[in-house]
DRENDO-1510 file (C-alpha; in Angstrom, 1 decimal, always signed):
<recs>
REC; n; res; u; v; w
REC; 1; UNK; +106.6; +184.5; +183.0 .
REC; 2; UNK; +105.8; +180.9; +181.9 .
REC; 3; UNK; +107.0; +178.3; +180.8 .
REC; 4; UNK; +104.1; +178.2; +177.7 .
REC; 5; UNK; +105.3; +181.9; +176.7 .
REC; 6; UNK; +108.9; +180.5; +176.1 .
REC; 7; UNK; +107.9; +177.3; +174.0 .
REC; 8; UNK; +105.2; +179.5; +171.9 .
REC; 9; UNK; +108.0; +182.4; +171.1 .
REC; 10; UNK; +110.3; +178.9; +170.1 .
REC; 11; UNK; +107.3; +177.2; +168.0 .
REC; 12; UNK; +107.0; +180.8; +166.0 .
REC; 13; UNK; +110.6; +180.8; +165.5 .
REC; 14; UNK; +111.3; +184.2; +168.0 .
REC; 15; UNK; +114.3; +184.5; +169.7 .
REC; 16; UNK; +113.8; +183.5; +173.4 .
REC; 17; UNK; +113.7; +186.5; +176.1 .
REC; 18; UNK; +117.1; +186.4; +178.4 .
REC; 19; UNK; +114.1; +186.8; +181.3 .
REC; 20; UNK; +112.3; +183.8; +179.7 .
REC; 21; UNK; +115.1; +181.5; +179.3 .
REC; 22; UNK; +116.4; +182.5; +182.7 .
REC; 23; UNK; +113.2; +181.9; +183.9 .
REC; 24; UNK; +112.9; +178.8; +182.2 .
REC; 25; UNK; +116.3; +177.0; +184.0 .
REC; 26; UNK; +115.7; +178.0; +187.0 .
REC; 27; UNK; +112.0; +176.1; +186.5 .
REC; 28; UNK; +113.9; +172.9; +185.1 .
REC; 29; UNK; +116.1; +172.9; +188.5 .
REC; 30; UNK; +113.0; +173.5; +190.9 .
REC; 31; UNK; +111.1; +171.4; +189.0 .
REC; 32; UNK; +108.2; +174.0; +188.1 .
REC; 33; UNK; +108.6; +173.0; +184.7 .
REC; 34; UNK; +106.8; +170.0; +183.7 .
REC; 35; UNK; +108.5; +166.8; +181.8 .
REC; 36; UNK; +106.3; +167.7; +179.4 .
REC; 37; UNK; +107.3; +171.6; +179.1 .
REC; 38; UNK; +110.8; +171.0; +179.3 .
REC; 39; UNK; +110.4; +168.4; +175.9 .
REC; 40; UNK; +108.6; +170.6; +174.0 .
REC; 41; UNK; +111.3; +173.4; +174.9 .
REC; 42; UNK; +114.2; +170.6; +174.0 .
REC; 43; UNK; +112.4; +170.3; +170.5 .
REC; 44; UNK; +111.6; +174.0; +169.8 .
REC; 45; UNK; +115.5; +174.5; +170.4 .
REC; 46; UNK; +116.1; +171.9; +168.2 .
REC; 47; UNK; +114.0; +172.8; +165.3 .
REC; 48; UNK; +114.7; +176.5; +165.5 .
REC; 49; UNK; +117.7; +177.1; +167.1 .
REC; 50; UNK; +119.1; +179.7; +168.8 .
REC; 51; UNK; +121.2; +183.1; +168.5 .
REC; 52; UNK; +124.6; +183.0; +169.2 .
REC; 53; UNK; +123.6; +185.3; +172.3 .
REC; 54; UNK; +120.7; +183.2; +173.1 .
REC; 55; UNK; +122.6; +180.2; +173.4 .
REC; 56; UNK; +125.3; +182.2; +176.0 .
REC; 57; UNK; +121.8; +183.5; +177.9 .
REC; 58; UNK; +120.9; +179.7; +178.2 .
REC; 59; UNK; +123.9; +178.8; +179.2 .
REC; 60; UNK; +124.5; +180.7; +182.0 .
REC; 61; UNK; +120.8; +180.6; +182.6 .
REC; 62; UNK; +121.6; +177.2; +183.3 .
REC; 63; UNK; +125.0; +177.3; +185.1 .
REC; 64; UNK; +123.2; +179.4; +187.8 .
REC; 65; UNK; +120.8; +177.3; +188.6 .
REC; 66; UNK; +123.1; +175.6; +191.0 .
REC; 67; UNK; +125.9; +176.3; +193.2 .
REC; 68; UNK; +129.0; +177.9; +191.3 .
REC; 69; UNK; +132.3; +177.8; +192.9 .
REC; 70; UNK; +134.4; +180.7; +193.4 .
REC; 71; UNK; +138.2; +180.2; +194.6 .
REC; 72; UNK; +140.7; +182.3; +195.8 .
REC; 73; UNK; +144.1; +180.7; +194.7 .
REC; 74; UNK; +147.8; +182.1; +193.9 .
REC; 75; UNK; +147.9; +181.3; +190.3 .
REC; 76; UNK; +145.0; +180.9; +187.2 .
REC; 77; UNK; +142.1; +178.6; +187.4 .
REC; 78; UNK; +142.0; +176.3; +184.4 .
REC; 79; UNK; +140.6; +173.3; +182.6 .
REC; 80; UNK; +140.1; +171.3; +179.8 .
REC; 81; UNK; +137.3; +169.3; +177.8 .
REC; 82; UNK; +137.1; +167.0; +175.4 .
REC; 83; UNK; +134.1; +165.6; +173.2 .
REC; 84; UNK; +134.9; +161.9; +173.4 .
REC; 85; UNK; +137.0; +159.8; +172.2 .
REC; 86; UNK; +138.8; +156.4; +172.3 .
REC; 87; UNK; +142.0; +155.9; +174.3 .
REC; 88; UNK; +141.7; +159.3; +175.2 .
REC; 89; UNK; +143.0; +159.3; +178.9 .
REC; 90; UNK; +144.5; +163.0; +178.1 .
REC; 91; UNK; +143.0; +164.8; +181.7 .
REC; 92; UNK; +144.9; +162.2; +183.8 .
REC; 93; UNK; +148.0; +163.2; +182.1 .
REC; 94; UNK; +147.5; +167.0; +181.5 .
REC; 95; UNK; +145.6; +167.7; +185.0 .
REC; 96; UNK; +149.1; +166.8; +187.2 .
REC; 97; UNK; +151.0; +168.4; +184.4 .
REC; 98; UNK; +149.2; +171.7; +184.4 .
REC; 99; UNK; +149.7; +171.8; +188.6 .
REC; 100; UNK; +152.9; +171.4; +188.3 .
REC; 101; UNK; +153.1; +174.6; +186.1 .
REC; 102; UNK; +151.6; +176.5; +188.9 .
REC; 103; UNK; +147.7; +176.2; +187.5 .
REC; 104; UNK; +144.6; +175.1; +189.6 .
REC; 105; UNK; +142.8; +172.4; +187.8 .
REC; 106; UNK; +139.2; +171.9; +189.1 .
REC; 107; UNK; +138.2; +169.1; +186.6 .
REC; 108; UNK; +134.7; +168.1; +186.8 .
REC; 109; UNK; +135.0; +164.7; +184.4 .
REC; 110; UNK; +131.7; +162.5; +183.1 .
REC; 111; UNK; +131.5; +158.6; +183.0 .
REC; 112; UNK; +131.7; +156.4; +180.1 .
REC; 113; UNK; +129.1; +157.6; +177.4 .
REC; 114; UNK; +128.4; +155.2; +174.4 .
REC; 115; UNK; +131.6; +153.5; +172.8 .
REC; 116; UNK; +134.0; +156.4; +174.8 .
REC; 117; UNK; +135.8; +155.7; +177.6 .
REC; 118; UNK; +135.4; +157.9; +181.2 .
REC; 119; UNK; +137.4; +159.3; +183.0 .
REC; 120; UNK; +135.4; +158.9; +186.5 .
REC; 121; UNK; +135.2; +155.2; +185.2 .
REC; 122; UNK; +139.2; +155.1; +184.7 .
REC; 123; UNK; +140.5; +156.9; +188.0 .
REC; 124; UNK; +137.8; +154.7; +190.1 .
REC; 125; UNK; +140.0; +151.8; +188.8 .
REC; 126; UNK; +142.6; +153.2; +191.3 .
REC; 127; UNK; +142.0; +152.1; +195.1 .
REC; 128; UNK; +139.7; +154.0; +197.1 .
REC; 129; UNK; +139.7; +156.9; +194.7 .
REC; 130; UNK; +136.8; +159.0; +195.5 .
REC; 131; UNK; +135.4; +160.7; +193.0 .
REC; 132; UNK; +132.5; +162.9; +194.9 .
REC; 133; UNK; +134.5; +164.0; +197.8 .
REC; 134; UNK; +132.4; +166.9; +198.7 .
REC; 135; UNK; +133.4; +170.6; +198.6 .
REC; 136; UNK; +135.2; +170.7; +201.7 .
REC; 137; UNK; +137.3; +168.1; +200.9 .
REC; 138; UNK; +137.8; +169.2; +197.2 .
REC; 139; UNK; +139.0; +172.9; +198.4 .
REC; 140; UNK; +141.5; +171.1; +200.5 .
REC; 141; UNK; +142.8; +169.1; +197.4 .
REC; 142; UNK; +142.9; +171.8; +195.1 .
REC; 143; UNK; +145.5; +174.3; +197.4 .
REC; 144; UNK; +147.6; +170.8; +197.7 .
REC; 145; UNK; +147.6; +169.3; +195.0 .
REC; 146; UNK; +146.9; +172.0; +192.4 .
REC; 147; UNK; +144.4; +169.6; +190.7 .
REC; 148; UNK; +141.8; +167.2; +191.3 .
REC; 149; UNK; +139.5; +165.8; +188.9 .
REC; 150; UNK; +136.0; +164.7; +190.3 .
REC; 151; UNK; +132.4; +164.4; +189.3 .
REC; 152; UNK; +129.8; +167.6; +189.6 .
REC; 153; UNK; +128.1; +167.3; +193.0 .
REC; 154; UNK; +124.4; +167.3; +192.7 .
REC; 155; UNK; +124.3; +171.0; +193.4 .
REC; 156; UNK; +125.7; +171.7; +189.9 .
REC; 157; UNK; +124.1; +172.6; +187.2 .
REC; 158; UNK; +121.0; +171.0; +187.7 .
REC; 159; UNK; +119.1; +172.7; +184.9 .
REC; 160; UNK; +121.4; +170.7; +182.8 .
REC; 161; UNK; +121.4; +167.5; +184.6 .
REC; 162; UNK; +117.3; +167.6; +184.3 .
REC; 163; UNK; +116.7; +168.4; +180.6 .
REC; 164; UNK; +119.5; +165.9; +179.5 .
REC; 165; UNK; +117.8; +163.3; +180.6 .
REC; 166; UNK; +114.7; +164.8; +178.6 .
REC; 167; UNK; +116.9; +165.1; +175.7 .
REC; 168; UNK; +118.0; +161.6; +175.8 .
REC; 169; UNK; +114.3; +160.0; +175.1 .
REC; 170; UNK; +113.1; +162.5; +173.1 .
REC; 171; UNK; +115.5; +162.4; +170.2 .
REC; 172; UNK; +117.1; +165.6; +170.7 .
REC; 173; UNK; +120.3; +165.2; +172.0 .
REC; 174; UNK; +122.2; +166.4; +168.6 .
REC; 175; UNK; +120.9; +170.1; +169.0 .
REC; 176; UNK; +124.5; +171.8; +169.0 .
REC; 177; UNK; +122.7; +174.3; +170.9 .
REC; 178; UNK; +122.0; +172.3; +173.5 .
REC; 179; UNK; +125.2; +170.5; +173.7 .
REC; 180; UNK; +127.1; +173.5; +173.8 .
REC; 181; UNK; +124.7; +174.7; +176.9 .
REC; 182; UNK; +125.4; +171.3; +178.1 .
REC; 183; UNK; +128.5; +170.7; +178.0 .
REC; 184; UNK; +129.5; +174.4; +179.4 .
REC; 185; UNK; +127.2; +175.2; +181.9 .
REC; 186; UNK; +128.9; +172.4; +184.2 .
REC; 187; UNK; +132.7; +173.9; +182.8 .
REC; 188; UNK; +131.6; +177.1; +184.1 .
REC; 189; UNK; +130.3; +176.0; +187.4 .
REC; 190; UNK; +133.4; +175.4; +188.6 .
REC; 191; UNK; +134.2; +178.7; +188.7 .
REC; 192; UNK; +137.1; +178.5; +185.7 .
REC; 193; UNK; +139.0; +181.9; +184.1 .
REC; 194; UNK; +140.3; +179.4; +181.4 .
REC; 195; UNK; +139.1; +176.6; +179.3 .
REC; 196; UNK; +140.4; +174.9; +176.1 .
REC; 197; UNK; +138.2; +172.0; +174.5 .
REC; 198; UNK; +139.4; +169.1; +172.8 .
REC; 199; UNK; +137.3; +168.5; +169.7 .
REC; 200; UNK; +137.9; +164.8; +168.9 .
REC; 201; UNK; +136.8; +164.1; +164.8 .
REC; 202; UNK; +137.0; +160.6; +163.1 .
REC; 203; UNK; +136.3; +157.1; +163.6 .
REC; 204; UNK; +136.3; +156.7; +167.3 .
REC; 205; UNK; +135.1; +160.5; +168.1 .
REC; 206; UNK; +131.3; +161.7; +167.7 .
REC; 207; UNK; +131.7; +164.0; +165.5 .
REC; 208; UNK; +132.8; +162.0; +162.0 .
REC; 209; UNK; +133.8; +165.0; +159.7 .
REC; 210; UNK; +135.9; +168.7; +160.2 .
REC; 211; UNK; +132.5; +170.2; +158.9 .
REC; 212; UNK; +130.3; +168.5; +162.3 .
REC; 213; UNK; +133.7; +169.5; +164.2 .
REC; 214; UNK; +134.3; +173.2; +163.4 .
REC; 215; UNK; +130.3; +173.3; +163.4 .
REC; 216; UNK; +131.1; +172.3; +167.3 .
REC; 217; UNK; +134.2; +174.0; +168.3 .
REC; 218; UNK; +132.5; +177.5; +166.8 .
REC; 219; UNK; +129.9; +177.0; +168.8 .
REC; 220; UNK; +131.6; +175.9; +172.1 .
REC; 221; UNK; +134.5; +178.4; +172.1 .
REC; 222; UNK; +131.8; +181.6; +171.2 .
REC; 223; UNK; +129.3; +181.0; +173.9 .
REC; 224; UNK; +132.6; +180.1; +176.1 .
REC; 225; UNK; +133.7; +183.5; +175.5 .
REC; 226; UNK; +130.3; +185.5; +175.5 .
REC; 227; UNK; +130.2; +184.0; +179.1 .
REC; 228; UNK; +133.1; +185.2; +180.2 .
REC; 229; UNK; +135.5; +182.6; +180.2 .
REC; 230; UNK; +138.3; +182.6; +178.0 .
REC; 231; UNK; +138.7; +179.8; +175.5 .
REC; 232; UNK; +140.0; +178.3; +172.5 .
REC; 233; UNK; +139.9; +174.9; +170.8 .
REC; 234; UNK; +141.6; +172.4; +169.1 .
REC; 235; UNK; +140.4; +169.8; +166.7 .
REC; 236; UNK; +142.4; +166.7; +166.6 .
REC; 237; UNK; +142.2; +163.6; +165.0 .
REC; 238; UNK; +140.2; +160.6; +166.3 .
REC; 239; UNK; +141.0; +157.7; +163.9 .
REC; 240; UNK; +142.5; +155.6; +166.0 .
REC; 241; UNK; +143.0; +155.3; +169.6 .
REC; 242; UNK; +144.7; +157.9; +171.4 .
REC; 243; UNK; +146.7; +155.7; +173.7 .
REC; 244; UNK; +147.8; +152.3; +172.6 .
REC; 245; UNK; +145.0; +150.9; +175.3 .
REC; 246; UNK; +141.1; +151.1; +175.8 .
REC; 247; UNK; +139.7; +150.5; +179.1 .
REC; 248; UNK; +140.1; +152.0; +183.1 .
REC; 249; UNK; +142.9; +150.4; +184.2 .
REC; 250; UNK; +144.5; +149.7; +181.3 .
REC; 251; UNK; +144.8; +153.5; +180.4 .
REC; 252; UNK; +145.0; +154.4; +183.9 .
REC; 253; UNK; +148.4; +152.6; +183.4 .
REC; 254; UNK; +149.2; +154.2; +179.6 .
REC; 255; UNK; +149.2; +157.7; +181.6 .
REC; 256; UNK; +151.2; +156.6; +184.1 .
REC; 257; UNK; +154.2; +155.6; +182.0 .
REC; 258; UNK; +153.8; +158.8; +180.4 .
REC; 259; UNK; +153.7; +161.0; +183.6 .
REC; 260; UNK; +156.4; +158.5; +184.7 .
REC; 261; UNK; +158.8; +159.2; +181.7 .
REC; 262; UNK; +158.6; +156.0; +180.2 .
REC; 263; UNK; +156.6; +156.4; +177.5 .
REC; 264; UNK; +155.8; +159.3; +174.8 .
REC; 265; UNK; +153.7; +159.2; +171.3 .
REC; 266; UNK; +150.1; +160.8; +170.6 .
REC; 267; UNK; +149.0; +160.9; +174.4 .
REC; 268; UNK; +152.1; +163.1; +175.6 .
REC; 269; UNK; +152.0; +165.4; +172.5 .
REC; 270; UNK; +148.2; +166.2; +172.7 .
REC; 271; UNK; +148.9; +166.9; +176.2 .
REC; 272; UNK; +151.2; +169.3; +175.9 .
REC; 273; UNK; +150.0; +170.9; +172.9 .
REC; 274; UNK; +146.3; +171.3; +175.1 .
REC; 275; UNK; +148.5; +172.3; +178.0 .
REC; 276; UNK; +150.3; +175.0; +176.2 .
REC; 277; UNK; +147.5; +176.9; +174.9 .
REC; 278; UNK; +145.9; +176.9; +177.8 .
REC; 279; UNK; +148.7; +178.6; +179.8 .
REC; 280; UNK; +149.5; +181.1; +176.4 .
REC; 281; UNK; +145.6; +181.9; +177.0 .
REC; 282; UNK; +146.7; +182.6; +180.7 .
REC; 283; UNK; +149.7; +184.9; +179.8 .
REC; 284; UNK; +151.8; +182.1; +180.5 .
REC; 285; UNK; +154.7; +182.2; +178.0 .
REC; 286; UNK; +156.9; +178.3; +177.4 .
REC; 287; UNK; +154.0; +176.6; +177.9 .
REC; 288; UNK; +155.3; +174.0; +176.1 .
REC; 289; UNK; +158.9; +173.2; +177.1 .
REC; 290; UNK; +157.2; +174.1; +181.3 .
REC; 291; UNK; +155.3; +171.0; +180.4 .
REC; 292; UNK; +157.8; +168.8; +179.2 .
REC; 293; UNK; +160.1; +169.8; +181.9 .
REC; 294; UNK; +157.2; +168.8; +184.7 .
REC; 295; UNK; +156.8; +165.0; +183.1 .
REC; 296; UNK; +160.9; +164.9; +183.0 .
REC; 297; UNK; +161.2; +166.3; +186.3 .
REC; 298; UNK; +158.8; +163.8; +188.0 .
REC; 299; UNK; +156.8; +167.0; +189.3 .
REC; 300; UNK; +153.7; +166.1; +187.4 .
REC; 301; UNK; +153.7; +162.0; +188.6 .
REC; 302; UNK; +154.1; +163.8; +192.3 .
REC; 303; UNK; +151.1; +166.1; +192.0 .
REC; 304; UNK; +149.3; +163.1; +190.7 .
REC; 305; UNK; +149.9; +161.1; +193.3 .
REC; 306; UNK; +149.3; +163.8; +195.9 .
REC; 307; UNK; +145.7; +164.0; +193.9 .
REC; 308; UNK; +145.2; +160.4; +194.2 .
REC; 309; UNK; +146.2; +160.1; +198.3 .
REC; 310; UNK; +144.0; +163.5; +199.3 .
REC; 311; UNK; +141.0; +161.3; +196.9 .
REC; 312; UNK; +141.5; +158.3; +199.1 .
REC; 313; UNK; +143.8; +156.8; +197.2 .
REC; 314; UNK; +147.4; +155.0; +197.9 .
REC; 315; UNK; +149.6; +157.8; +199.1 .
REC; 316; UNK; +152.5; +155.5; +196.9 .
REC; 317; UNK; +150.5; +155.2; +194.2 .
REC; 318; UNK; +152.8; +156.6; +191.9 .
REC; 319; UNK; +155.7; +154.5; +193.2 .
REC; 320; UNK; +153.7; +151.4; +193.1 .
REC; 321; UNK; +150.7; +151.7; +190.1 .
REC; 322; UNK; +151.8; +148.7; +188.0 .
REC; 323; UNK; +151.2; +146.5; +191.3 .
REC; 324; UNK; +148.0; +148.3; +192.5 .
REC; 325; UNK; +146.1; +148.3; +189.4 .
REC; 326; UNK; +143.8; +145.5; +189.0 .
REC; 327; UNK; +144.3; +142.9; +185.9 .
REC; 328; UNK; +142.4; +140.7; +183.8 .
REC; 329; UNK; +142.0; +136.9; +184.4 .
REC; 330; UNK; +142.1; +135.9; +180.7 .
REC; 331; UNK; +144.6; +137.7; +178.7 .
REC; 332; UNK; +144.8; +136.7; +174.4 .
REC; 333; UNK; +146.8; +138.1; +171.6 .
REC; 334; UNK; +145.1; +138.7; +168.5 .
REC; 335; UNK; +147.1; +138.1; +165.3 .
REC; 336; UNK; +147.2; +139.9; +162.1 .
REC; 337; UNK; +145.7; +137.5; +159.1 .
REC; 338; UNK; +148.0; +138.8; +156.6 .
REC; 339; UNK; +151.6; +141.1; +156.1 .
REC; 340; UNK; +151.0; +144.5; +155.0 .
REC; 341; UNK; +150.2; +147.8; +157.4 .
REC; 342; UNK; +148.0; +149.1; +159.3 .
REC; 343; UNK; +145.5; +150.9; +156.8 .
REC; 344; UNK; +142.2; +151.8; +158.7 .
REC; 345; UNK; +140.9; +151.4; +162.0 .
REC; 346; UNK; +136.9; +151.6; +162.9 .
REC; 347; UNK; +138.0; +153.4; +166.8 .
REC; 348; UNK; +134.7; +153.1; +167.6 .
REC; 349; UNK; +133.9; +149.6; +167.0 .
REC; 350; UNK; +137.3; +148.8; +169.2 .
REC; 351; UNK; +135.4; +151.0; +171.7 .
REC; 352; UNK; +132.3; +149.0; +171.7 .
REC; 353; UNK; +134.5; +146.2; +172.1 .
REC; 354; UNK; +135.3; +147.1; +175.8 .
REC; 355; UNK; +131.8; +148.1; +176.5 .
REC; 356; UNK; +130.8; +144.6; +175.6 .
REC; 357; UNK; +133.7; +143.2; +177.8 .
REC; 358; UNK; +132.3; +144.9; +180.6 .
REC; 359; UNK; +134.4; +148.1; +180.2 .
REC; 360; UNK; +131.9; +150.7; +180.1 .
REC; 361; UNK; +127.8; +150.6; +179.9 .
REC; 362; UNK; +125.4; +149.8; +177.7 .
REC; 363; UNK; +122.8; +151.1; +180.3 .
REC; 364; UNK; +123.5; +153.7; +183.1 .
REC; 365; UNK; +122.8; +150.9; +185.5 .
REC; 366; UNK; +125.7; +148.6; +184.2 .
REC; 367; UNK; +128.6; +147.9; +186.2 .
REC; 368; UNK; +131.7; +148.7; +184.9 .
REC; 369; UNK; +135.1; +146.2; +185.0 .
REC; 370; UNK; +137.8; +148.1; +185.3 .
REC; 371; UNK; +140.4; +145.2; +184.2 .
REC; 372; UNK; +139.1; +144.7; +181.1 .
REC; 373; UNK; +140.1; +146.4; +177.7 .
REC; 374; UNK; +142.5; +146.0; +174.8 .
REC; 375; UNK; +146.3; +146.9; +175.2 .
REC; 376; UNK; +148.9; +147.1; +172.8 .
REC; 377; UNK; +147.3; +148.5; +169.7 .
REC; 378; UNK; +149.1; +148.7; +166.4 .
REC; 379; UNK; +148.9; +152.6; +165.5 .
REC; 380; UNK; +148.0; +153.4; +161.5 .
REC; 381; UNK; +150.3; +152.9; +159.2 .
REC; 382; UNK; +152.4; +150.7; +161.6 .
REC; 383; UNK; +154.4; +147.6; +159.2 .
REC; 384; UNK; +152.7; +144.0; +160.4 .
REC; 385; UNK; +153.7; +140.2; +160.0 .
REC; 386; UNK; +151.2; +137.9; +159.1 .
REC; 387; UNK; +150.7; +136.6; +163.2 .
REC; 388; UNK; +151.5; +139.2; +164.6 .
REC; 389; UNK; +149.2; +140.6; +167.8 .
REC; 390; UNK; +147.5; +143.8; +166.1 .
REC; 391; UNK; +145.9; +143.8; +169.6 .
REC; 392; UNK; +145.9; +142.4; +172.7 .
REC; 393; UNK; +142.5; +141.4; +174.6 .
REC; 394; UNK; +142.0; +141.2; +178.8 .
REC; 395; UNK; +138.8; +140.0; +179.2 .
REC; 396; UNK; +136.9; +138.4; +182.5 .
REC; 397; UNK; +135.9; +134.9; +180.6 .
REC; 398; UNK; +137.4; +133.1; +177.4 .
REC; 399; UNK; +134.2; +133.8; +175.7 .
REC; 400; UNK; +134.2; +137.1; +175.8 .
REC; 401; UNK; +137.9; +137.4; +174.9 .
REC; 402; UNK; +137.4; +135.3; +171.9 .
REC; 403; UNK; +134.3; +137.9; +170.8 .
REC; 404; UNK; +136.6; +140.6; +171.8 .
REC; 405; UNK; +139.1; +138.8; +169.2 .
REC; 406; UNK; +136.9; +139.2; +166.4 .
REC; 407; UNK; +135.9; +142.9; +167.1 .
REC; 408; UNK; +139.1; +143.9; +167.0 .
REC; 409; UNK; +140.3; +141.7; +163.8 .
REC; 410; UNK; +136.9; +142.9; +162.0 .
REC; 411; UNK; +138.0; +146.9; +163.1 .
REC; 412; UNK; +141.8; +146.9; +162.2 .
REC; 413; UNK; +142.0; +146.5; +158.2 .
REC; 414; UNK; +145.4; +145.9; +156.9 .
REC; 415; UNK; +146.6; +147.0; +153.3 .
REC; 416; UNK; +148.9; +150.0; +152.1 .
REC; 417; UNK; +150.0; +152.3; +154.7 .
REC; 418; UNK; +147.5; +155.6; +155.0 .
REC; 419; UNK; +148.6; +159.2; +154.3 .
REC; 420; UNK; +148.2; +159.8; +157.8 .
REC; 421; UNK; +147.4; +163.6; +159.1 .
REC; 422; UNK; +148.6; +165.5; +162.0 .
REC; 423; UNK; +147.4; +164.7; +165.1 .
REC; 424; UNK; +146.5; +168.6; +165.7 .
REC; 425; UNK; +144.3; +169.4; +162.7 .
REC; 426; UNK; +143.1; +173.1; +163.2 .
REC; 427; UNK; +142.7; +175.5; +166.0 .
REC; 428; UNK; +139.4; +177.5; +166.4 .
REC; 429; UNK; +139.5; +180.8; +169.1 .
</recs>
């Protein structure tokens, strides 16, 4: 086998061999396939595609080419993913909740890609949180704390981590084959017996319409399950932010009142409604009112905060967060020009707002604030008075709050109030 045979069956439009595709990930880890090989492979996938049954062979194809991890826990191994979004802080808030239920949550979470936020990005806004503690380490956090969400070490899934940086300068990064291989083969690593995914659509997700969504979640949940691992999606709607912040700290403190009781809305409901059909997928029947119960009970705050001290973090983080995280020096309202309500909002122009604040990257080498962001945004259809703050802007300079200021008043368009939808819009298994 070589790695010419697997890009010629590609260029003629044959299905891939499980041997040659195999073959073929194990080459991208080990590196005995070429830069060059591994492009013309990216673009034969995108061109041609692949079978449902190819794209599962590729997948695991590419989950083994690293270490995966196996565990031996008293209760279900689970997880969730989303595609991106704005304000979308849900795995700080459903991780703790889900432990508390009795499930092991082995999150491996990504950094801040294009105008969404990261999770890594967020919880590193959190003192001495460490977010590559090493396996040992992890393991020990895990049979604590029931969760613990943390980047993939370098040992996983390297196939992936090699051809996406391929993909990424040779204009194939929208294969949904390959972002399904992508995305999974790093879920699967970590050893999980149940997944659900999050499938953001709308202004501040990736995917814009329910026709790119559903094309996704199809495609996610049937490779999930040819693999092995059970799993279901929901699509929810992205067309404003999910919290009413964007940026680390500032959602690192949205989940907090929520875990803490104080707050509710979108972010608690998504939670549970991910949370409870995962544990339904598990054979776990009450899902819902088990996760409720953990937020009202203060179980889920206290596995969070056991997460965050076995990470390095404050072991009274959760008694102390609105003190420990760190805040912006310049802090501005922005006012509404005119009465009316809240009739659109462009979510992912208020995300590229906090990139451009310092909030997330613009290049992989950028470093990230974590103070900065917006807080305290109007939701759609919400009634506004000529002057009042549609937004609120923490920013390291006055310049860049006042830039931040027109972002936000060029992305928030008041009028009529919307027919708005519900935040769960269809469920795909």
């Amino acid at each position: 086998m070589d790695a010419r045979t697997v890009i010629a069956a590609l260029r003629r439009g044959e299905p891939p061999s499980e041997e040659g595709l195999r073959w073929f990930a194990a080459g991208l880890a080990d590196g005995s396939v070429t830069s060059a090989q591994a492009g013309a492979f990216a673009m034969g996938v995108c061109l041609r595609g692949l079978s449902e049954e190819a794209r599962a062979v590729l997948t695991l194809a590419m989950r083994d080419s690293g270490h995966v991890l196996r565990w031996d826990l008293p209760g279900p191994v689970l997880d969730k993913h989303s595609t991106g979004g704005v304000g979308d802080c849900v795995s700080l808030v459903l991780a703790p909740m889900l432990a508390a239920c009795g499930v092991y949550v082995p999150m491996i979470s990504g950094r801040g890609l294009g105008h969404t936020g990261g999770t890594l990005d967020k919880l590193e806004a959190i003192p001495g949180y460490v977010t590559d503690p090493g396996e040992e380490r992890l393991r020990v956090v895990m049979r604590e704390a029931g969760c613990a969400i943390v980047s993939a070490s370098e040992g996983i899934a390297p196939a992936d981590r090699r051809l996406y940086a391929i993909r990424d300068v040779t204009a194939t990064v929208e294969s949904l084959d390959l972002i399904t291989a992508s995305i999974l083969s790093k879920k699967l690593a970590a050893g999980l017996e149940g997944l659900v995914l999050d499938v953001k659509v709308g202004s501040g997700a990736f995917m814009k319409t329910m026709e790119e969504a559903r094309a996704l979640a199809r495609s996610l949940v049937g490779t999930a399950n040819a693999a092995g691992c059970h799993t279901s999606a929901l699509i929810s709607g992205m067309d404003e932010p999910l919290a009413d912040a964007l940026g680390n700290a500032l959602e690192v403190r949205s989940s907090m009142e929520v875990l803490t009781g104080g707050a509710g809305g979108p972010l608690l409901e998504l939670s549970v409604a991910l949370g409870a059909e995962l544990l339904a997928g598990a054979g776990i029947g009450g899902g819902e009112g088990k996760l409720r119960e953990s937020v009202a009970s203060g179980a889920a705050a206290e596995r969070f905060g056991r997460m965050v001290a076995g990470l390095g973090g404050p072991s009274d983080f959760v008694e102390r967060w609105s003190d420990m995280l760190p805040e912006a020096p310049v802090v501005i309202d922005v006012p509404a020009p005119e009465a009316g309500h809240v009739a659109a909002m462009d979510g992912e122009a208020l995300g590229l707002a906090v990139v451009h604040l310092g909030g997330g990257r613009e290049v992989e080498s950028d470093p990230v604030d974590p103070a900065v962001g917006l807080s305290h945004v109007l939701r759609l259809g919400q009634a506004v008075e000529a002057g009042q703050p549609l937004a609120r802007v923490h920013a390291a300079g006055a310049g860049a709050a006042e830039a931040a200021a027109q972002a936000v008043r060029a992305a928030i368009r008041i009028g009529e109030a919307p027919e708005l939808g519900p935040l769960v819009r269809e469920r795909i298994a």
